[in-house]
C-alpha positions as CSV (number, residue, x, y, z in Angstrom):
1,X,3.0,13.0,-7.0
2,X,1.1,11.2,-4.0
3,X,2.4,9.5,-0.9
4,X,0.9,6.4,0.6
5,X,3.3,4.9,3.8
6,X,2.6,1.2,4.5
7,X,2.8,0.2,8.3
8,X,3.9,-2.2,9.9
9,X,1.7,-3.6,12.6
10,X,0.9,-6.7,14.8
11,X,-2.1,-8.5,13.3
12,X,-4.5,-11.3,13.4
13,X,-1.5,-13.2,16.0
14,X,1.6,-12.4,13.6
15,X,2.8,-9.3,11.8
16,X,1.4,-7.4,8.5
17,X,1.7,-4.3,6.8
18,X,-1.5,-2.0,6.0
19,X,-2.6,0.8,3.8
20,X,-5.0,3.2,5.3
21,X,-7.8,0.6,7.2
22,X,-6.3,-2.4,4.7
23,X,-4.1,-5.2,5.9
24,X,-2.4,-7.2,4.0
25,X,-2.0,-11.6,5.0
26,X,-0.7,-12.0,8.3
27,X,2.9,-13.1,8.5
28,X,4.9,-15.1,10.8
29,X,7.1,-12.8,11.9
30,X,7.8,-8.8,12.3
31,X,10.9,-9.3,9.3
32,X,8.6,-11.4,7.1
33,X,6.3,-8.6,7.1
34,X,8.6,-6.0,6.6
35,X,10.2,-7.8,3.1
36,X,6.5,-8.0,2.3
37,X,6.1,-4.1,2.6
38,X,9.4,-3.2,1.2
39,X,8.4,-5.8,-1.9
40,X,5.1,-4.1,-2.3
41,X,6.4,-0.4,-1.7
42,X,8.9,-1.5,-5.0
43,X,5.9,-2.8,-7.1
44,X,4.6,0.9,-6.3
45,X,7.3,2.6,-8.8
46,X,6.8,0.4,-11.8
47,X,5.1,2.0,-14.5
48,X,1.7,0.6,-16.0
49,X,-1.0,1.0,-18.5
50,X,-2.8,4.2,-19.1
51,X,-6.2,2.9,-18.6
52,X,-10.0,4.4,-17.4
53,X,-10.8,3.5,-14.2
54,X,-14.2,3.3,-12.5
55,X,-15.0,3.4,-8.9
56,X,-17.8,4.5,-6.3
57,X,-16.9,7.0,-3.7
58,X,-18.1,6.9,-0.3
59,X,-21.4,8.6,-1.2
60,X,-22.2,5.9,-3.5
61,X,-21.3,8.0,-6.7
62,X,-19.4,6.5,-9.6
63,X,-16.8,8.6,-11.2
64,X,-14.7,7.5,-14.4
65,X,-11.0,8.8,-14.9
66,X,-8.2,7.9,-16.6
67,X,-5.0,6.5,-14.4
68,X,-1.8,7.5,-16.2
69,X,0.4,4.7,-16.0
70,X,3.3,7.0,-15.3
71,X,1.5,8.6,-12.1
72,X,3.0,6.6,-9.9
73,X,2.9,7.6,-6.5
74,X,6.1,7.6,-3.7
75,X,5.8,4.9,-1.2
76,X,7.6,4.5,2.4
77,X,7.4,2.5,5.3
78,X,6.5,3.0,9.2
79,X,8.1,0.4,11.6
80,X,7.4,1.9,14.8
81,X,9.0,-1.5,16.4
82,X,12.5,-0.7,14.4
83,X,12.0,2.4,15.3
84,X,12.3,3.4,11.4
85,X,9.8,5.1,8.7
């Protein structure tokens, strides 16, 4: 199973979680943000569709492979300000 940890960060002149180099919208405040993360960690669990997928990796070959919908992979959260993760 893979991990992915959202963080919660000061953004754009509010609060927002991110992924790796991706933020999400910029919220109001820290809390707002955090719910946000939490909400989207959750969405993380549910099962899908077994489906192909396509993408382009960074040296600009495409690869197809097919995402179990099962394969779900274990989220968390880093809030340094809470001091939590």
């Amino acid at each position: 199973m893979s991990h992915i940890r959202y963080e919660i960060v000061e953004h754009d002149g509010g609060w927002a979680y991110k992924l790796g180099d991706v933020f999400s919208e910029t919220h109001a405040t820290h809390e707002g943000a955090l719910k946000a993360a939490r909400d989207a960690a959750a969405r993380q669990s549910l099962s899908g569709e077994t489906r192909p997928i396509l993408y382009q990796d960074a040296a600009g070959a495409w690869h197809q492979e097919t995402s179990e919908g099962t394969d779900r992979p274990e989220a968390d959260i880093e809030d340094r300000k809470a001091g939590k993760s």
